[in-house]
C-alpha positions as CSV (number, residue, x, y, z in Angstrom):
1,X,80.6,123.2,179.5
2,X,82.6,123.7,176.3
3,X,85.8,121.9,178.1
4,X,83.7,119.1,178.9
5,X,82.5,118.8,175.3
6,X,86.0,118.8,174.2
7,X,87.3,116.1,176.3
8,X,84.5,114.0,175.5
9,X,85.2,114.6,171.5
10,X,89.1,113.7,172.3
11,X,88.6,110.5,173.9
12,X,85.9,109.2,171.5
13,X,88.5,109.7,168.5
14,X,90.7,108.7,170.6
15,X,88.4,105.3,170.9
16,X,87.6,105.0,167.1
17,X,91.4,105.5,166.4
18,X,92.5,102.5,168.5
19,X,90.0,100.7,166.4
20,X,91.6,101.3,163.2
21,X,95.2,101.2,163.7
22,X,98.0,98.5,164.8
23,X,101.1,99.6,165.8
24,X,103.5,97.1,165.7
25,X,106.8,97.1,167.6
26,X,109.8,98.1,164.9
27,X,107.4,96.9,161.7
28,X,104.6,99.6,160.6
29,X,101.7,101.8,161.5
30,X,98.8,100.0,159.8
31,X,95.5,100.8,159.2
32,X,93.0,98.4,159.3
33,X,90.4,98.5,156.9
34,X,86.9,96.7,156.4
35,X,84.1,95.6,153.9
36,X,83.4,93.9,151.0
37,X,85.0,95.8,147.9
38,X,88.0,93.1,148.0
39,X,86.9,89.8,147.6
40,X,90.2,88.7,145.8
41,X,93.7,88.5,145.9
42,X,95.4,91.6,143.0
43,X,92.2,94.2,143.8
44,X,93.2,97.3,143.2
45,X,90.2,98.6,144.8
46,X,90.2,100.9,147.9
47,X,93.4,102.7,146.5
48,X,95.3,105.1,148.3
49,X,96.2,102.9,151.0
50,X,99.7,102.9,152.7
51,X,102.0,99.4,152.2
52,X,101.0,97.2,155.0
53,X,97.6,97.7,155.9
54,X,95.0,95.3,156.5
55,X,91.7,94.9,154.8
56,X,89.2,92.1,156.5
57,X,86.1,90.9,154.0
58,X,83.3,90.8,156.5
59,X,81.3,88.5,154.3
60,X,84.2,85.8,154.3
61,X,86.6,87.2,157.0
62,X,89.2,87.0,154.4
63,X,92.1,89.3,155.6
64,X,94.6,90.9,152.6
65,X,96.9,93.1,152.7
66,X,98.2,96.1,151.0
67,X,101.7,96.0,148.5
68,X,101.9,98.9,147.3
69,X,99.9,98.4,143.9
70,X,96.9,95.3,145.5
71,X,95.7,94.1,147.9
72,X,96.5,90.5,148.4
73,X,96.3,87.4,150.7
74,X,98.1,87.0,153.5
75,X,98.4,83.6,153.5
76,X,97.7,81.0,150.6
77,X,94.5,79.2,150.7
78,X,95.4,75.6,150.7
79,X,92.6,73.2,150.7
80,X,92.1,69.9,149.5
81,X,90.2,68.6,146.5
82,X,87.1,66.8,147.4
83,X,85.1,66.2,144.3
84,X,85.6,66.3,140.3
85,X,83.1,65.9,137.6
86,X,83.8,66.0,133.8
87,X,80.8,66.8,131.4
88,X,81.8,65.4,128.2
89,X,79.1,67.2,126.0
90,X,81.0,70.5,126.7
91,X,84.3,69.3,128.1
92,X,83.9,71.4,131.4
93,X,86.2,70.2,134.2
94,X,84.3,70.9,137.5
95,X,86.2,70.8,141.1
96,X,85.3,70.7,144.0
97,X,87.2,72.2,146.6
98,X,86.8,71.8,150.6
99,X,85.8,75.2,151.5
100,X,82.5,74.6,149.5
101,X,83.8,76.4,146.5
102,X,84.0,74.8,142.8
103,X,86.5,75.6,140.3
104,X,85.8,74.8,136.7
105,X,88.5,74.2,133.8
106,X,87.2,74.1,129.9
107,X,89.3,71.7,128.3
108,X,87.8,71.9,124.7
109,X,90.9,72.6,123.6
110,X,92.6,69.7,124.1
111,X,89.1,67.4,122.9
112,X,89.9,65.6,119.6
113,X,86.1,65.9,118.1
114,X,86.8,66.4,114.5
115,X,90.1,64.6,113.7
116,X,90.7,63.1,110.7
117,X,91.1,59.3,111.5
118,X,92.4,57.7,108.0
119,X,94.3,55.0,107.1
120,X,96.9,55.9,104.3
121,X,98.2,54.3,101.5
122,X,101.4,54.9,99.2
123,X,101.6,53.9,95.3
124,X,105.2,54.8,94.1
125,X,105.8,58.8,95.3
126,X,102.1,59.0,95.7
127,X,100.5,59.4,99.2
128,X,96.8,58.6,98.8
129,X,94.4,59.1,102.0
130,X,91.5,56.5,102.5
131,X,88.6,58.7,102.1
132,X,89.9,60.5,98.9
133,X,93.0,63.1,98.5
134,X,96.5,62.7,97.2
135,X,99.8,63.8,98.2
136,X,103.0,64.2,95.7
137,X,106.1,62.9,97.5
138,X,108.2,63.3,94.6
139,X,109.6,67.0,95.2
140,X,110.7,65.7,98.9
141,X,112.6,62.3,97.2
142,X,116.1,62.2,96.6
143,X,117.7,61.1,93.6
144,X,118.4,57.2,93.2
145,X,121.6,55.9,93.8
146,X,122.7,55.0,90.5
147,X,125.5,53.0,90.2
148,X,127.2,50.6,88.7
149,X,129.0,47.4,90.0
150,X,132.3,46.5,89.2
151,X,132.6,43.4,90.5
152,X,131.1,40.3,92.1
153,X,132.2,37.4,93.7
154,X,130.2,34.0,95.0
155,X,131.8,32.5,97.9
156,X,131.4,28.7,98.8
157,X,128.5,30.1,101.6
158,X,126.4,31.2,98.6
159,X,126.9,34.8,99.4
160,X,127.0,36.9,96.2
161,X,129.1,39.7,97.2
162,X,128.6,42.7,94.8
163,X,131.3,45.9,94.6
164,X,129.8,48.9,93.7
165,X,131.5,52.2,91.7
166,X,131.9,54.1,95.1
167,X,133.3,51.7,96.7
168,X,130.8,49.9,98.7
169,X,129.6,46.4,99.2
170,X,126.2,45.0,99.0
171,X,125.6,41.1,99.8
172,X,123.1,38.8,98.7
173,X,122.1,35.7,100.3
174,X,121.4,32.9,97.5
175,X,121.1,29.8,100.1
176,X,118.0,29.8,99.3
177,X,118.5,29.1,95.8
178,X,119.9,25.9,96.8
179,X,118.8,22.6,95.1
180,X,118.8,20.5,92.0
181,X,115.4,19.9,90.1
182,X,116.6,15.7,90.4
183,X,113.9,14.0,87.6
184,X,114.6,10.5,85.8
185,X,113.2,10.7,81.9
186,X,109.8,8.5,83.5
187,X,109.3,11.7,85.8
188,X,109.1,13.9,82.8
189,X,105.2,14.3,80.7
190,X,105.6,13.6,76.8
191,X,103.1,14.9,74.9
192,X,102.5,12.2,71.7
193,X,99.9,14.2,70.4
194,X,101.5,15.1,67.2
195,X,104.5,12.2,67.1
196,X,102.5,9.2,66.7
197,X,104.2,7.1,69.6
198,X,102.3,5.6,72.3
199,X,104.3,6.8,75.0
200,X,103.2,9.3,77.5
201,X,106.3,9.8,79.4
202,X,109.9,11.0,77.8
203,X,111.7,7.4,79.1
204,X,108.6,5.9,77.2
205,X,108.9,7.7,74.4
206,X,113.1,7.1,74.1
207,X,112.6,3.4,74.4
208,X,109.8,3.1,71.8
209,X,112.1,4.9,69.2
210,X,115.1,2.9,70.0
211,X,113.1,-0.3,69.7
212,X,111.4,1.4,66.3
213,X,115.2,2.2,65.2
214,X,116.1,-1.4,65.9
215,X,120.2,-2.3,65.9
216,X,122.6,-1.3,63.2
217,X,126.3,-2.0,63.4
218,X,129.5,-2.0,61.6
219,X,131.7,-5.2,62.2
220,X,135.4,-4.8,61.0
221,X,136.4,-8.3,59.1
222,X,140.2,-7.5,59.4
223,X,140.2,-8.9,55.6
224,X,139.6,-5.2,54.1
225,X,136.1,-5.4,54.5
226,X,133.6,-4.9,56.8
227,X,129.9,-6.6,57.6
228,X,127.3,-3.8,58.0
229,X,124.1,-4.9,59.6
230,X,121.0,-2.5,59.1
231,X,117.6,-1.8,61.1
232,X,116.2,-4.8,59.5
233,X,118.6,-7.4,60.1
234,X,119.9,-7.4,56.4
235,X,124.0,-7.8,56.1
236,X,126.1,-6.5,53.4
237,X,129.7,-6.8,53.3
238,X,131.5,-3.8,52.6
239,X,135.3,-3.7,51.2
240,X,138.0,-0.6,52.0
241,X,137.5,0.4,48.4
242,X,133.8,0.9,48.9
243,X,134.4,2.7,52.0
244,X,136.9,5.4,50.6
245,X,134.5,5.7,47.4
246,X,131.8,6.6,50.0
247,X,134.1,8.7,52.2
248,X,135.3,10.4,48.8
249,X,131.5,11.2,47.8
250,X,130.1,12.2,50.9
């Protein structure tokens, strides 16, 4: 009775062992192990297992393994991406993957609610912002390039060429300075406010003193005297002696 009992124990932990263990040709002696404790790949949760045995989820029938330190997948778990969904209010990235699972990313950190959107403005060194606030760019400026320049030249392309102290050149392009202000005397406004001519133009006003002025000349006689002939038409003959006498008092 008691051998019977015996033999009966042996072959059913004999049974329950076969259920448990894989032997593999060359590889390992694993132990297969079952539940629900690991549900993702790193658990460190049975411990104490040996490196290379088997735990199967039974919820998912998810099969990981053991490395030494986790228990992770045996294989990766590549799926496709069937569905996405972004809600802007909180910035929550929502996918959908094919197994039924969702995978959300927050991506408030990269949302640009609160940035300062100015337009900018710069007065000498001074950087002023749009809605108020000033920035000094003087400390950050460097000094002027003060120099002088020892020569200059103006070539028949109207280039002004200019030769600075250190030995540099600078050029200046004067072709559109080009041009003559061309005006005859009729072009030109006379103001006879104050003058008492007529005329309202400068040719006008030339001509009306010239005919005001009338003619006066000086006609040699080749005698030693000369016939003078003012403004008014009224002659007087002049002789060498005269002359000198004026020359001599002037």
């Amino acid at each position: 009775m008691d051998k019977r009992i015996l033999i009966l124990l042996f072959l059913i932990s004999s049974f329950a062992y076969s259920q448990t263990t894989v032997t593999l040709q060359d590889q390992c002696n694993c132990e297969v192990l079952s539940g629900t404790a690991v549900t993702s790949a790193g658990a460190t949760t049975p411990s104490g297992a040996d490196i290379g045995d088997i735990y199967v989820n039974t919820n998912t029938g998810t099969i990981y393994f053991w490395d030494g330190d986790s228990w992770e997948l045996t294989s990766s778990d590549d799926q496709q991406l069937q569905n996405f969904s972004f809600d802007s209010a909180s910035n929550i990235l929502t996918l959908q993957i094919e197994n039924g699972n969702t995978v959300t990313v927050d991506l408030s950190t990269l949302s640009n609610t609160g940035t300062d959107d100015q337009t900018i403005g710069l007065a000498g060194n001074i950087l002023t912002l749009e809605d108020g606030g000033t920035v000094d760019l003087t400390p950050y400026l460097d000094n002027t390039d003060d120099q002088t320049i020892t020569t200059f030249n103006l070539d028949a392309s109207n280039i002004l060429t200019l030769t600075l102290e250190n030995g540099n050149t600078q050029t200046v392009d004067l072709s559109g300075l080009i041009g003559t202000d061309d005006q005859t005397a009729a072009e030109v406004i006379y103001n006879n406010t104050t003058s008492g001519l007529t005329a309202t133009n400068v040719q006008d006003a030339i001509d009306e003193i010239n005919a005001a002025a009338g003619t006066v000349s000086l006609v040699d006689n080749t005698d030693g005297t000369y016939t003078f002939t003012d403004a008014g038409g009224n002659v007087t003959t002049i002789t060498d002696t005269s002359i000198s006498t004026l020359a001599d008092n002037g």
